[in-house]
N, C-alpha and C positions, 0 to 999 in steps of 0.2 A: 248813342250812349247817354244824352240828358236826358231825355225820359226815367230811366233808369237809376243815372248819378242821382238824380234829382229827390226820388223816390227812397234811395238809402239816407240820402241827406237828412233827410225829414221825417225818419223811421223813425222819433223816439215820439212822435205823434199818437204812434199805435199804445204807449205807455197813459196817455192822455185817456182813450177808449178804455183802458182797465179800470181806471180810476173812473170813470165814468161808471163802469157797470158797475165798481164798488159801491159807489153811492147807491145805485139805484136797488143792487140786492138789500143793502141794509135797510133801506127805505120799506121795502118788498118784506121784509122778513118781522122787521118792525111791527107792522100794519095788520099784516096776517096773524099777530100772537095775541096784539092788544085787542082782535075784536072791536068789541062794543064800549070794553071798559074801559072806564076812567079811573086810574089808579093817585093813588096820595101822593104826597112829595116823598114820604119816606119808601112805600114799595117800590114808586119809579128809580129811586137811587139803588136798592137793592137790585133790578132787573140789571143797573145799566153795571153794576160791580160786578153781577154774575156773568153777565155779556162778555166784560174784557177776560175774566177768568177761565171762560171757556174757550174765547179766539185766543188766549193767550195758550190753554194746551193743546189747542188743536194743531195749532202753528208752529210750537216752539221746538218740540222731541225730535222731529225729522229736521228741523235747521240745525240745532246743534248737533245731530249725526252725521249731519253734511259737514260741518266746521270740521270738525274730529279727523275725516276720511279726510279731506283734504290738505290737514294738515302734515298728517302723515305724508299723502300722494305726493304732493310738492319737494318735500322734505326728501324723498326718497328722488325725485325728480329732478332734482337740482344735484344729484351726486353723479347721475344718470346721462342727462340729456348734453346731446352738443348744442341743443338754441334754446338758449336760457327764455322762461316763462317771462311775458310783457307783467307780470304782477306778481309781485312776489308772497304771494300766498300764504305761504307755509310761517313768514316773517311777519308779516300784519295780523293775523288769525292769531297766532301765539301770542300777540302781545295785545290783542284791541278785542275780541271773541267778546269781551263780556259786557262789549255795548252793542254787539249785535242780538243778546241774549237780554238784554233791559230794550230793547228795540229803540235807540239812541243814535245808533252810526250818523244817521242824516242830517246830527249836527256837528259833526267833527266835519274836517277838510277832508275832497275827495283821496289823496295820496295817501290817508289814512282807514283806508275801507279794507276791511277785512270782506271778499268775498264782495267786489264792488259791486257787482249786480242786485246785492238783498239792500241796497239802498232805497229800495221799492217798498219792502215789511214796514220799518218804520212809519215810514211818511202814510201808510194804509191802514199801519194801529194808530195814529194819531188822531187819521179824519173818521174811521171808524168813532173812536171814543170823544171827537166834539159833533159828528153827525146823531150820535146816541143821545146826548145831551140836547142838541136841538132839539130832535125828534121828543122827547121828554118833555121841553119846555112849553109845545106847540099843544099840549093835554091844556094848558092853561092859560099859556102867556102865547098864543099866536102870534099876534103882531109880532110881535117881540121878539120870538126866535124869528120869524119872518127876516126883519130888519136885520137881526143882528148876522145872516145867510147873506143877504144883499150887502150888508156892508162888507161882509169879510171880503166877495168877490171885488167888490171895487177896489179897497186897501192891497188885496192881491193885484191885483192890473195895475195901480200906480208904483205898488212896489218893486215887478218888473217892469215899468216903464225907468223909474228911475232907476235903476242899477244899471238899464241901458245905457242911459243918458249920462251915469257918472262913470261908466266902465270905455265908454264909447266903442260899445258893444255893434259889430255887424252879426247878424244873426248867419253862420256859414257854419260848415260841421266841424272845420280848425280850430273855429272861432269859439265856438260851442265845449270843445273838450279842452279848452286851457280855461273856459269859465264854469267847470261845472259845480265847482262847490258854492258859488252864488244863485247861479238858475236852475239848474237843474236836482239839487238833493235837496235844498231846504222847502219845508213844508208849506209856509206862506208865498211862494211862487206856484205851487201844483195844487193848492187846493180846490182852485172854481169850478173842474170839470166836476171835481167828486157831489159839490154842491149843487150843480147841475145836475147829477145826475137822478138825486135827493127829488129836485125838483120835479122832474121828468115822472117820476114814479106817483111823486103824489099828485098829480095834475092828472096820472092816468083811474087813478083812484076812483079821482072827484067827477071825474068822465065817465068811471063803470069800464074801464076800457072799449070804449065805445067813439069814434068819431068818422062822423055825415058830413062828408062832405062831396060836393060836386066835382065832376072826371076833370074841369079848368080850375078847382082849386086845388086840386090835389098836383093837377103837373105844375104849377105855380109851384108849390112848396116846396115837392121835388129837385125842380131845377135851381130855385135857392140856395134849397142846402147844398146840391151837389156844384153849384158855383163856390158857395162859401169855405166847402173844405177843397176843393178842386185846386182856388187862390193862394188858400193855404201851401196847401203840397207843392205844388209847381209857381210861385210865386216867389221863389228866390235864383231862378233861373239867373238873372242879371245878378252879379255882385256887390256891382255898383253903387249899393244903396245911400243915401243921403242918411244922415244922424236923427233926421226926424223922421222918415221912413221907418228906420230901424227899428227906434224907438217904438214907434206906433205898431210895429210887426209884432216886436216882443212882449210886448203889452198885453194882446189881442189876440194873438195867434191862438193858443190853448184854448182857451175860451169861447172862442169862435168855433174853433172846431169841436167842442162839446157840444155846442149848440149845433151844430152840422149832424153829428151823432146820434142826438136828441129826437133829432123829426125821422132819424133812421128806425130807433125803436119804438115811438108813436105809431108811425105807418106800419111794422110788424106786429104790434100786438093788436091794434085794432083793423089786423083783418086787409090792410090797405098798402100791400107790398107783395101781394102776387106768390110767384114761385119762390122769390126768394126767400120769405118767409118759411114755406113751408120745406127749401133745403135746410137751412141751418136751424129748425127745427127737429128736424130726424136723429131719429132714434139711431143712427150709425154713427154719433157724434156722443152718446153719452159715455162708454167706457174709454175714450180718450178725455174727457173734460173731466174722470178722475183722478185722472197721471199729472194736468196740469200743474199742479203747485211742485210735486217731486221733478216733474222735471225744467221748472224754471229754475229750480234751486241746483240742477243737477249739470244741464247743458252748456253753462258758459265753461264750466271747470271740464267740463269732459272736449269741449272744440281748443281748450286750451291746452290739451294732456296731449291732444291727438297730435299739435302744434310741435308739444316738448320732445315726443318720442320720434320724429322725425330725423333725419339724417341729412336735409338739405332743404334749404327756405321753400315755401313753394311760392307759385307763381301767378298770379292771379287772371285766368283767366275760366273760360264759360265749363268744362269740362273739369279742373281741377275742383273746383267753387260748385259744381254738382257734385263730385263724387264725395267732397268731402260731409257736404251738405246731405249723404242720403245714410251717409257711417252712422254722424253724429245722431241725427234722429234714430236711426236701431241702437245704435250704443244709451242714448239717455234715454228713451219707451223701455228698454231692458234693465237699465237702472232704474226708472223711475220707479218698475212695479217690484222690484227685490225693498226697495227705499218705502213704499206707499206700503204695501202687506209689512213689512218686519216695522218701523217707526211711525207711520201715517194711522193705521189701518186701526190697530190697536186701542189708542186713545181716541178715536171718533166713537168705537163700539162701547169704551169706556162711559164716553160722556152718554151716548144714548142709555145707555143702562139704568144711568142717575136720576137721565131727566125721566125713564120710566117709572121710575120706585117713585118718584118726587109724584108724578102723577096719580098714580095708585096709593099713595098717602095720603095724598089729597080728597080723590072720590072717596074712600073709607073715611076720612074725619066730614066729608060733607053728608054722607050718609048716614053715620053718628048721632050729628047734630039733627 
C-alpha cells in the first residue's frame, strides 16, 4: 500500500501538469494569431482586454450554472441526508458566489471557498492575464519580460520556501490540508509551472519543433526527468523529514516537476516519444477533452451528493472505491454533456460568430482600401 498511499499523497502534482499545459496553450495560441506581426503598445493592449473578455465568457455562464444547481442540491441535501456533506455548500455559495464570479476566491481563506475545487479558475485567469502581458512585452522589451518570468519563478520558490520555514511546515498530506490557504490557493506559490510552461512552448518555437539528438542523449534526458519527478512522487515516503529538507522540498518540488513535464512535451512534439506520443495523440481522446472543464466543475459535488444520499459511511476499501469510482465518472460525462450543450456550448458558438463577422470586416475594409 505505499506505493499507492504515496502516489494519493502527492496527487495535487497532477494540478501542477494543468497549469503547465496552461501556460504552454496560451503560449501556443498567442504565437499562432500574432504571425509575423509586430503590433503597437495600443493594439497589443486591445488584444490582451479582448483575450480576458472572451476566457472570461467562455468560462464563466457554465460556473455560475454550476454555483446555482448546487446550491439548491445542497440546500435540498441537508434537509435530506443522514451523513451531513464534509462542506457545506449550499452555506458558502450563498454567501461568497460573487468572488467566484470576479475569479477572486484564491484570496480569501480555504474554509471560505465556495465550491473548494474552482480554487483552480482563479489562480489560471490571473497567470493567464500576467502570461498575456508577458507575452506582449517580449514584441519589444525581451529581455525584460524575459527577467521579469525568471524573477517571478525564483520570488515563487523563496516564497514557499519561506512559509515553510516560518510555518514549520512537513510537506505530508495532514500537513498539507490544515495549510492550504498559504501553499496551495495563493497564486504566488503556483505560478512557476504555468511559466514553465510559457517557456517550453516558446523554446519549441525557436526549435521549429524540431530536436536531433543522439539515441545516448535522448536516454540521458529521459532518465533525468523520470528520476526528477520519480524523487518528487515518492520522495516523501520517510516522514521524518528535517526543517531543512522540508524546506528545500517545498520550495522545489513544483518546479522541478514542471521541468520533469517539460522534457515530456519536447520529446512528444518533436517526434522523440515513440508510441506514447502517438496514443495520447488519438483521435479517441478528443470528444472527452470537450467535457473536461464541465466536468471538473461537475465531479467533486456529484462524489459528494453520491456521499450525502447514502444511508451508511462507506468503507474504504479496493471494491467499494471502484465502484464508486465508475458511478461517479457516468454520473459527471452525463452531466457534463447536459452542462457543455445547454451552458458551455452556446457562448463558444457565440464568440466564434463575432470573431467571424470581425474577420469578414476586416478582408472587406482591406479590400476597400
Amino acid at each position: 500500500m505505499t506505493f499507492f498511499t504515496q502516489v494519493l499523497s502527492n496527487a495535487t502534482l497532477s494540478v501542477d501538469t494543468f497549469f503547465f499545459t496552461g501556460g504552454f496553450l496560451l503560449t501556443y495560441t498567442y504565437l499562432k494569431s500574432q504571425g509575423n506581426k509586430k503590433k503597437s503598445f495600443s493594439e497589443s493592449t486591445i488584444q490582451i482586454i479582448k483575450g480576458i473578455i472572451r476566457r472570461y465568457i467562455r468560462l464563466t455562464p457554465g460556473y455560475l450554472v454550476v454555483v446555482m444547481i448546487f446550491i439548491l442540491n445542497f440546500t435540498w441535501m441537508e434537509k435530506v441526508s443522514m451523513i451531513p456533506s464534509s462542506e457545506q455548500i449550499h452555506v458558502l455559495c450563498t454567501k461568497y458566489w460573487w468572488r467566484n464570479i470576479l475569479y477572486i476566491n484564491n484570496l480569501f481563506p480555504w474554509n471560505e471557498q465556495c465550491l473548494s475545487w474552482s480554487w483552480y479558475l482563479p489562480n489560471d485567469m490571473h497567470f493567464f492575464i500576467f502570461g498575456s502581458i508577458i507575452l506582449t512585452l517580449m514584441n519589444t522589451h525581451y529581455n525584460i519580460a524575459m527577467s521579469i518570468s525568471v524573477i517571478t519563478i525564483i520570488s515563487s520558490i523563496f516564497t514557499s520556501g519561506y512559509l515553510a520555514y516560518n510555518y514549520n511546515y512537513i510537506p505530508a498530506l495532514n500537513e498539507q490540508y490544515e495549510m492550504l490557504t498559504y501553499f496551495y490557493l495563493r497564486p504566488w506559490t503556483r505560478i512557476p509551472p504555468y511559466l514553465i510552461g510559457m517557456g517550453t512552448c516558446l523554446l519549441l518555437t525557436k526549435w521549429n519543433y524540431k530536436l536531433h539528438l543522439s539515441k545516448k542523449t535522448l536516454f540521458i534526458c529521459w532518465t533525468l526527468a523520470i528520476l526528477c519527478n520519480c524523487s518528487i512522487l515518492f520522495g516523501l515516503t520517510n516522514k521524518n523529514l528535517s526543517l531543512g529538507l522540508s524546506i528545500l522540498y517545498t520550495a522545489l518540488s513544483r518546479t522541478a516537476w514542471a521541468f520533469g513535464v517539460a522534457w515530456f512535451v519536447i520529446a512528444c512534439c518533436t517526434n522523440n516519444c515513440g508510441l506514447i506520443s502517438k496514443f495520447l495523440s488519438n483521435k479517441i481522446f478528443f470528444p472527452m477533452s470537450r467535457l473536461t472543464y464541465a466536468c471538473y466543475l461537475l465531479n467533486p459535488a456529484i462524489i459528494l451528493s453520491l456521499y450525502s444520499i447514502s444511508s451508511y459511511p462507506f468503507f474504504i476499501d479496493y471494491v467499494t472505491i471502484a465502484g464508486i469510482f465508475l458511478v461517479a465518472v457516468l454520473f459527471s460525462y452525463t452531466a457534463a454533456v447536459i452542462l457543455s450543450a445547454s451552458a458551455e456550448a452556446p457562448f463558444i458558438m457565440l464568440l466564434r460568430l463575432i470573431q467571424k463577422k470581425r474577420n469578414k470586416m476586416n478582408i472587406q475594409r482591406y479590400i476597400f482600401l
